[in-house]
N, C-alpha and C positions, 0 to 999 in steps of 0.2 A: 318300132316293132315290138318292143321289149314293154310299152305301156299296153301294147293292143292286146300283147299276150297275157299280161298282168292283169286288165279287166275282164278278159275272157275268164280267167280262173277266179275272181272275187264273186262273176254272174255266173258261174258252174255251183261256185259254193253255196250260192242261194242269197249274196247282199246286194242291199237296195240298186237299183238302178242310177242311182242320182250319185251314190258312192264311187259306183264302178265308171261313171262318165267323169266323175270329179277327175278319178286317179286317170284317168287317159289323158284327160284335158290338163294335165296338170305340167305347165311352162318347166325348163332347164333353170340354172340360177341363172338371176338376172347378174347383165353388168354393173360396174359399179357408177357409170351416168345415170342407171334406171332409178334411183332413189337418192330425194334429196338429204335425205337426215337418217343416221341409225342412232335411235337414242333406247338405252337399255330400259328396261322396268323399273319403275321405283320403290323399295320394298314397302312403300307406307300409302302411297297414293294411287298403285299400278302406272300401266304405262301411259306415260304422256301422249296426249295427240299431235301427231307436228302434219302439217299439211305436206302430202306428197303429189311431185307432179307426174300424172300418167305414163307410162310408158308405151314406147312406140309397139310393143308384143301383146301385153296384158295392162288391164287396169286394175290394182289393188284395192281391197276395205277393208275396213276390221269393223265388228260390233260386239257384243256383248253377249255371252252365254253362260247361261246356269251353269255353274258346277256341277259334273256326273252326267251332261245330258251329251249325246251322240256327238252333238255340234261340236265341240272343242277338241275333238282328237286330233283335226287336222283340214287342211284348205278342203273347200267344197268347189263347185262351179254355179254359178251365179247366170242363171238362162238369161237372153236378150228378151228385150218384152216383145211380143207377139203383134201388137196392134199395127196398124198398115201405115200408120204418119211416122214410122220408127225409120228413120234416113237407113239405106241399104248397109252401110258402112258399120251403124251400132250394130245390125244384124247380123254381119259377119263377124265382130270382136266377142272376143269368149272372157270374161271378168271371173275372176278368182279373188276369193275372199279367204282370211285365215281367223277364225274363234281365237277371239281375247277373253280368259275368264271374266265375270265381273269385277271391277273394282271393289266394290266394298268388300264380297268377299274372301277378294284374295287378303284384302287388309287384315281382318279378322283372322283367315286363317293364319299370316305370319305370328301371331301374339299368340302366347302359352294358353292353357288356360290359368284363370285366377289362382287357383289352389296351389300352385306350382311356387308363385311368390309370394302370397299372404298364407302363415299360419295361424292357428287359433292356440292358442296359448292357455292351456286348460287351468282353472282354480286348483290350488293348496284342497289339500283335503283337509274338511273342519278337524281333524285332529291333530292337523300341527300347529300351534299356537305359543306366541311367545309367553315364557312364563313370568310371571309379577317379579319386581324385586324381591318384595316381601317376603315371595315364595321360597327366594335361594338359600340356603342354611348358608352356603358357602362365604357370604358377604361379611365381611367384618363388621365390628361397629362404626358407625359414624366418625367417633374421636378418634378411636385407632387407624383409619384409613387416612383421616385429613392429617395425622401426627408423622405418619411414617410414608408419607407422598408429598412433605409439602403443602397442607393444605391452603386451601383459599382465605384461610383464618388469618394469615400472616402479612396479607393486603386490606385487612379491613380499615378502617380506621382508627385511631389511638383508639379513642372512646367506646369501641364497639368488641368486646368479649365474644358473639355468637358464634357458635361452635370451636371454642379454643381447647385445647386437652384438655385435662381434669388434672387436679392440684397434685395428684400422686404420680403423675410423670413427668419425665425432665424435665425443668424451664431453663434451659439452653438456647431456647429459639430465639427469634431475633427478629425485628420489623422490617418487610422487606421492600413495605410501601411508605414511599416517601410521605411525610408528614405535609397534611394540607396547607400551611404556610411555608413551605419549603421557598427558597429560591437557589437556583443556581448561584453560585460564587464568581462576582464580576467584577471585574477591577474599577476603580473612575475612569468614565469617559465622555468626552464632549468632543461636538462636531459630528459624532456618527456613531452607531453602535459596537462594542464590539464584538466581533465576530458575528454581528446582527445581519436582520434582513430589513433593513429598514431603508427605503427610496434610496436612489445617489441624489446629493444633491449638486447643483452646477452654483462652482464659483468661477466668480471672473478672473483669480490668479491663475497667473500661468506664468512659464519659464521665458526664456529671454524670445523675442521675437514671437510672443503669444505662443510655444509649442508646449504641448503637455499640460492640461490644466492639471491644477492641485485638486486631492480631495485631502483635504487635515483630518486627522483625526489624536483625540489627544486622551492618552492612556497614563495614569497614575497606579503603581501598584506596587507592595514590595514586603517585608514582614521583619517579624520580632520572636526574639528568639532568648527565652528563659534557659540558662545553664547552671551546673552544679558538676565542681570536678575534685579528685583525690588523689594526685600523682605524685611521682619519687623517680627521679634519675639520681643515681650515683647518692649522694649524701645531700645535694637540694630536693625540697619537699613544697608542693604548690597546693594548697585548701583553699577552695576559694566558690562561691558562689557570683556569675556575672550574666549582661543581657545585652543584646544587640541589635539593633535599629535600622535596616536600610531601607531606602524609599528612591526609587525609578520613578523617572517623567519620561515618556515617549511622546513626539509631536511629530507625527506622518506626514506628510507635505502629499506625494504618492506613492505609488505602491515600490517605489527604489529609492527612495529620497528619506532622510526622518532626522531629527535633532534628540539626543538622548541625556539625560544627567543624572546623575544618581548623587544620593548622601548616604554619609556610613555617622549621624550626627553624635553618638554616643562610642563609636568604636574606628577610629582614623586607618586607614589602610592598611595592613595585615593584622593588625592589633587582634579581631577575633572579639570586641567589646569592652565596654569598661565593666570595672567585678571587683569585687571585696574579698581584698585575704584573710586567712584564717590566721595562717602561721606566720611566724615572725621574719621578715615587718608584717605586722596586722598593720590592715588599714584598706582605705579605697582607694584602687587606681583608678585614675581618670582619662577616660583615652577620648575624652569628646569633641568635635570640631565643625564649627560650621562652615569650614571649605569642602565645597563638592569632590569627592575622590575621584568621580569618572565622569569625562563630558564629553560629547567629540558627535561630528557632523558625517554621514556618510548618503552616496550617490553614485545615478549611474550617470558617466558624460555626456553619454549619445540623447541622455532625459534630459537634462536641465540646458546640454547645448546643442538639440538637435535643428534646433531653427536656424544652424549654420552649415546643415551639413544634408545631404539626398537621404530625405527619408528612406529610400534602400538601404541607404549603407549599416551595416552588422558590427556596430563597436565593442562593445558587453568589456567597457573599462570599468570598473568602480574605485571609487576612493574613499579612506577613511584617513578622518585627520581631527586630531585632539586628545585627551589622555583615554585611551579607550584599555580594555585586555589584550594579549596576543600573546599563544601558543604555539611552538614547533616541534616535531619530531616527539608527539604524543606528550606535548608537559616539559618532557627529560632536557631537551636543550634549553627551551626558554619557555617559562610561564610568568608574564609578569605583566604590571600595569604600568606602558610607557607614553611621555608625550612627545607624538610624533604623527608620522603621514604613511599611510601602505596606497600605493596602488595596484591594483588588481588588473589583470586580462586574463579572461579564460577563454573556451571553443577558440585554440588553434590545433588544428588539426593537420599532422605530418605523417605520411605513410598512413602506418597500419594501427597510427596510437590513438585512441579514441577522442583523447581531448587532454591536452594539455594547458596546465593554469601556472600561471607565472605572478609572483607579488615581486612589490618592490619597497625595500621598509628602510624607513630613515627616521631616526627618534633623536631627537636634537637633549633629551636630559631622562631621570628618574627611573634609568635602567639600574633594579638593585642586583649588584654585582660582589662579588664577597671582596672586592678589593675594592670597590667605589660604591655607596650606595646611590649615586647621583651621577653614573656613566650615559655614555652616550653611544648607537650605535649606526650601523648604516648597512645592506646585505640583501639577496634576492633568496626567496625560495621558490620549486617549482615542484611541483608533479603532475605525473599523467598516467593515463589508466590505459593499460598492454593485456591484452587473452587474460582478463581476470586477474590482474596484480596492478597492483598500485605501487609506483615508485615515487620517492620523495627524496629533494637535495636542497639543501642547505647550506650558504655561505654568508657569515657574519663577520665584522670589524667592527671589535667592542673597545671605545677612545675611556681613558678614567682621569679627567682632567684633576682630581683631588689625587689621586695615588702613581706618580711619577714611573716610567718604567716598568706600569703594568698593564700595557694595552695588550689586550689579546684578541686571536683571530679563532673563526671558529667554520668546520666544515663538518659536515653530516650528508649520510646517506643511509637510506633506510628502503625496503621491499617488502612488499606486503602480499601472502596469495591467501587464494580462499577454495579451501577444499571441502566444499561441501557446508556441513556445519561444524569443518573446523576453519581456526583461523592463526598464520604465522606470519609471523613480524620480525626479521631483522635489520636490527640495526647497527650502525658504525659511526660514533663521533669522536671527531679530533680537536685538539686543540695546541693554539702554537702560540708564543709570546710568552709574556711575562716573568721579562727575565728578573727582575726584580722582584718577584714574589715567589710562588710554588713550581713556577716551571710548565713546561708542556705536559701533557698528560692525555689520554683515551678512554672512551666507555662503549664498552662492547655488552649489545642487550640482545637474548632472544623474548619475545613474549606471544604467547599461545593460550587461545581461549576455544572452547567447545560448548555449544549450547545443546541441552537434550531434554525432551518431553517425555514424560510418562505416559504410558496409557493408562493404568491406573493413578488415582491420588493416594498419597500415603500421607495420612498429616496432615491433608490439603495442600501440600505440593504438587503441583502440575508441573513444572519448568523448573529448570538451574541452568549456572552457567559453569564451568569448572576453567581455570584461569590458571595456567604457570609459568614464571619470567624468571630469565636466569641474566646473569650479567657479572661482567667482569669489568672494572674501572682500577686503570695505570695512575699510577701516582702523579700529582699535579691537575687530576681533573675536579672542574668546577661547570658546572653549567653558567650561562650566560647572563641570566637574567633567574632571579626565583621572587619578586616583590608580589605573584596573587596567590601563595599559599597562606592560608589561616595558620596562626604562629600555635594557638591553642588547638586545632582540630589537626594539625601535623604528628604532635608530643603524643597521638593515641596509635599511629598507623603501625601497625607491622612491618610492611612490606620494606624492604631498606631500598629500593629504587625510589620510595618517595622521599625518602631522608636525605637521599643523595641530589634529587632535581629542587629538593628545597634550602639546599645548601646549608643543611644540620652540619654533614657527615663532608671531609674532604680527605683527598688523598686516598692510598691503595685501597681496592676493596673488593671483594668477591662473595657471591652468594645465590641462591634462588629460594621463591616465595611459592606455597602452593595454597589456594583456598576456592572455595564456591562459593555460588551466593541463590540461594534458595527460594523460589515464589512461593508465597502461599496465599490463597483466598484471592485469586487474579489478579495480582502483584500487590495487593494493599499491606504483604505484610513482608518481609524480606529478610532472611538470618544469611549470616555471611559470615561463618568460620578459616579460619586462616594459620599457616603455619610456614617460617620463614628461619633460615640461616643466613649466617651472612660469617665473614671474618674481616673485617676492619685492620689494617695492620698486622694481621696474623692471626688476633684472635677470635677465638672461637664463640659466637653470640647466635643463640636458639632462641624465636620467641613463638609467643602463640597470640590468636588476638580474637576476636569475636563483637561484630556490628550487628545490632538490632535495627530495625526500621517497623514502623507501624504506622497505621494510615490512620487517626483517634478522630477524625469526623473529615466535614468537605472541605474546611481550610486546616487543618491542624495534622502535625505526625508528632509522634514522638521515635526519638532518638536513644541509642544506646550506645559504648564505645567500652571495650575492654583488650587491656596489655597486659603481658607478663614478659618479660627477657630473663634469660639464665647466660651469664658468663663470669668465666673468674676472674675478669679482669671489671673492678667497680664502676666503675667509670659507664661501661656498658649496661649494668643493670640500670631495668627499669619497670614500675606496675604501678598501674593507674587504672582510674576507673572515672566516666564521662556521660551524663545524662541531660538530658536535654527537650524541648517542647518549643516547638515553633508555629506561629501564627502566621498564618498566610492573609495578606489583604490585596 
C-alpha cells in the first residue's frame, strides 16, 4: 500500500512513468538463499561480475551507465518482452535491474588528478649564480691555506716540492707520506707469512693419532741495543759505555703449541751486556756466552692429545716446561728466569666467579734467591675474576740446597678493582723460614693508577697515566725469586718497590712513589716524571727521577733514564744518568 501511495505521489509530481512503476515494482530485501555471492567493489577494477542464480520473487542484472545520466540513481523495472512465443510464466515475472557506474570511469575517478602528486619545480632565477674563486677576496693564498690546513704538499713525494710553503716560513713540517721504497718492518720468517695473508698450507704433520694438523711457522727476531751511562751510589762510581745483543727463534707447530729459544750472546743473564769502564778498574767486561739463556716448549693437552679423548670434551690444560720467565703478584713476589714445569687450567667456573685459573709451578734449579742463587721451588697460584675484581693467591716452597737452614716459604694475596678509569691493588705477602738467615718478614703494598684524556692537546699530549704505590716491608723480607731484572736498567729506577722485588734493598723499609707518564704525538714519544720517599732502616731517602722514550724511526727508539737521591745517610745517595738507542730486527 505504502509503494502504491508512493507512486501515486512521484506521478502527481510529474516523473516518468517507467520511474514511478520501477518504485512500485520494486521487491522487499531479499533472503539470504536469494544470492549466491556478495562481493564488494574494487576500488581499481569496479565490481567484479560473479554469476548469480535467479531467485524464486525477482531476477536480478546489472549493466553499465554513464556517469550523471538518470539510469544510476537506483533499480529500474525491466518490462517482459511483449511478443506471443514469450512462455506465460516470463510474462508474469517482473525483473529489476540496479545501474553499476561504468568501470573505467569509476577507476579514473578514484585517482587524484595529476597535479595533486607531481610538482614543477620552477628554475633559479639567472641572477643567482655561483661566484668564481677567483672572484672571492676572502680566500687566502695558495701557500698560506695548504701551510696552516695541512696541505697535500706533505704526501707528495720526496722529489716533488709543488706547492710547498715559501723559504720564509717555518720548516717544522714533516713528511707524512711514507717514502716509495718504504717496507713495513718484519721479522724472518719461513713456512708462512707473518701476520700475512698468504694460502694455508696442508701438511701431513699432525699430533698423535693424526689429530690436529701442524701449520709451522718459523719467526726470527730480536735487537741491539747501544748504551752509555754515568752513575755514583755512596762512594762507587760506574762510567762505562756498553751493547747488548738478544735474538728470539720461535717455531709454531700450531696455533697452541711453539718451541722457543732465545740468546743474550754478548750479555749472559741479568748482566744487561758486555761495556767498557771508564773508572778505575778501566777495562772491558766481558759478559758473553754462547749458552742459550731461555728455551722451553709450551701446549695445549687436549691439541697434541686430543686423538685420545671425545672431541667434546673442554680440557684448556696448558703446559710450559724449560728455562722460560715467570712473574707473580706484579713482579714484587717473584720475577725471575727459572728451569722448571707450570701447568695451567683455566675456565672453571664456581658460582658467581667468572673464571677461575689455577697454575701449578715446580722449578727443579736457578731460582735466584738472595740466600741461594741456584734454589729450587715448588707452589700453586690462582685467580679469578668476581663483580669486577680480580683476586690473586699465592703459595711457594722455596728449597736452597747451597745455603743450609734457609729454606723459606712464601704466601701472598693480592685484590684488584677497577673503578672506572681508576685502578686499586692490594696487596699482602708473607714470608716464614729461614731461620738461619734474616728471619720471617712482610710487604704490605697499595698501588693505584688513573688514566686520563685531554680534550684539548697541550704539547701534543693527548693521554697520561698518573701512578701511586705505597708499601710497607717488616724486617726479614726478601722476595722469592729476582734473576729477570737488568742489573744495569735497575741502578736508574726511582721507585723503591723495584729495589726491593729486585733484591737491591732488604730488611725494614717504608715508603711511596708518585709519577705520570705522558703521551705525546700518539704515543711515539713518552716523558715520565717521578717522585719517591722511602726510609730504609729509619732513614730518610727522597729521590726524583725522569724517563724519556722516543720513537727515532720504524725499528729504532731512543731511551733516556735520570736519578737523583738526597739522604744523610751516604750509603743511600745516588745520581746517574742512562742513554741509550735500540735496534729493533
Amino acid at each position: 500500500m505504502i509503494r502504491t501511495w508512493l507512486a501515486a505521489a512521484l506521478a502527481a509530481a510529474g516523473m516518468s512513468q517507467l520511474a514511478c512503476e520501477a518504485v512500485a515494482q520494486m521487491p522487499g530485501p531479499l533472503p539470504n538463499w536469494a544470492v549466491k555471492a556478495a562481493t564488494p567493489i574494487n576500488p581499481v577494477r569496479g565490481r567484479e561480475l560473479i554469476e548469480l542464480n535467479p531467485s524464486r520473487q525477482t531476477q536480478h542484472f546489472e549493466f553499465d551507465a554513464e556517469i550523471g545520466s538518470g539510469l544510476a540513481n537506483g533499480p529500474i523495472q525491466l518490462l517482459p518482452p511483449t511478443n506471443q512465443e514469450t512462455p506465460a510464466a516470463d510474462q508474469d515475472r517482473t525483473n529489476v535491474a540496479f545501474m553499476v557506474p561504468s568501470r573505467k570511469q569509476a577507476t579514473e575517478r578514484l585517482l587524484p588528478p595529476t597535479d595533486e602528486y607531481f610538482t614543477t619545480i620552477q628554475p633559479l632565477p639567472e641572477s643567482i649564480e655561483t661566484p668564481a674563486p677567483i672572484d672571492d677576496p676572502d680566500l687566502p693564498p695558495l701557500e698560506e691555506e695548504l701551510w696552516n690546513h695541512g696541505g697535500s704538499y706533505l704526501y707528495c713525494p720526496e722529489g716533488d716540492r709543488l706547492g710547498w710553503p715559501t723559504e720564509e716560513d717555518h720548516d717544522h713540517y714533516e713528511l707524512l707520506r711514507l717514502p716509495e721504497n718504504f717496507v713495513a718492518p718484519l721479522p724472518l720468517t719461513y713456512f708462512a707469512q707473518f701476520l700475512g695473508n698468504d694460502p694455508i698450507k696442508v701438511w701431513d704433520l699432525t699430533w698423535f693419532r693424526g689429530y690436529n694438523n701442524w701449520e709451522p711457522r718459523f719467526v726470527g727476531y730480536g735487537s741491539y741495543e747501544l748504551i752509555g751511562l754515568a752513575y755514583k751510589q755512596g762512594t762507587t762510581r760506574q762510567d762505562a759505555i756498553g751493547h747488548q745483543l738478544i735474538a728470539d727463534f720461535d717455531l709454531q707447530l700450531t696455533g697452541t703449541e711453539r718451541f722457543h729459544l732465545q740468546f743474550r750472546p754478548i750479555g749472559k743473564g741479568n748482566t744487561g751486556g758486555s761495556y767498557y769502564q771508564f773508572n778505575d778498574p778501566a777495562g772491558y767486561v766481558d759478559n758473553s756466552t754462547g749458552e742459550p739463556t731461555r728455551y722451553w716448549f709450551e701446549g695445549e693437552l687436549a691439541s697434541i692429545f686430543g686423538g685420545y679423548f671425545s672431541p667434546f670434551a673442554v680440557r684448556d690444560i696448558f703446559v710450559t716446561a724449560g728455562r722460560f720467565p715467570f712473574a707473580l703478584q706484579n713482579g714484587l713476589l717473584m720475577n725471575d728466569e727459572m728451569l722448571g714445569v707450570v701447568v695451567n687450567k683455566n675456565t672453571i667456573y664456581v658460582g658467581n666467579i667468572s673464571n677461575i685459573n689455577v697454575q701449578g709451578i715446580y722449578a727443579a734449579t736457578d731460582v735466584r734467591n738472595t740466600a741461594d742463587p741456584d734454589s729450587g721451588l715448588f707452589g700453586v697460584n690462582v685467580t679469578a675474576d668476581y663483580d669486577r675484581e680480580l683476586h690473586e693467591f699465592s703459595a711457594l716452597a722455596l728449597n736452597t740446597p747451597d745455603a743450609p737452614g734457609r729454606n723459606q716459604q712464601f704466601v701472598a694475596y693480592s685484590r684488584t678493582k677497577f673503578y672506572g678509569p681508576v685502578t686499586l691493588t692490594g696487596r699482602a705477602m708473607f714470608k716464614f723460614g729461614d731461620e738461619a738467615g734474616i728471619g720471617e718478614g712482610q710487604l704490605f703494598v697499595l698501588e693505584s693508577n688513573l688514566t686520563r684524556y685531554f680534550e684539548h692537546e697541550f704539547l701534543g699530549i693527548d693521554h697520561c697515566v698518573y701512578y701511586c704505590n705505597a708499601f710497607y716491608a717488616r724486617d726479614g723480607w726478601n722476595p722469592a725469586g729476582s734473576g729477570n731484572y737488568n742489573r744495569l736498567r735497575t741502578a736508574f729506577e726511582v721507585d723503591p718497590l723495584v729495589q726491593i722485588a729486585s733484591g737491591r734493598t732488604v730488611g725494614p723499609n717504608s715508603g711511596v712513589a708518585l709519577g705520570v707518564q705522558y703521551f705525546r704525538h700518539h704515543e711515539d714519544e713518552s716523558i715520565i716524571p717521578e717522585i719517591a720517599f722511602e726510609a730504609p732502616t729509619g732513614d730518610p731517602v727522597w729521590g726524583f727521577g725522569l724517563r724519556y722514550l722516543r720513537k727515532t724511526s720504524q725499528r729504532t727508539y731512543f731511551e733516556a733514564l735520570g736519578v737523583i737521591n738526597f739522604s744523610e745517610t751516604e750509603i743511600y745517595r745516588r745520581d746517574g744518568i742512562s742513554i741509550s738507542e735500540t735496534i729493533l730486527f
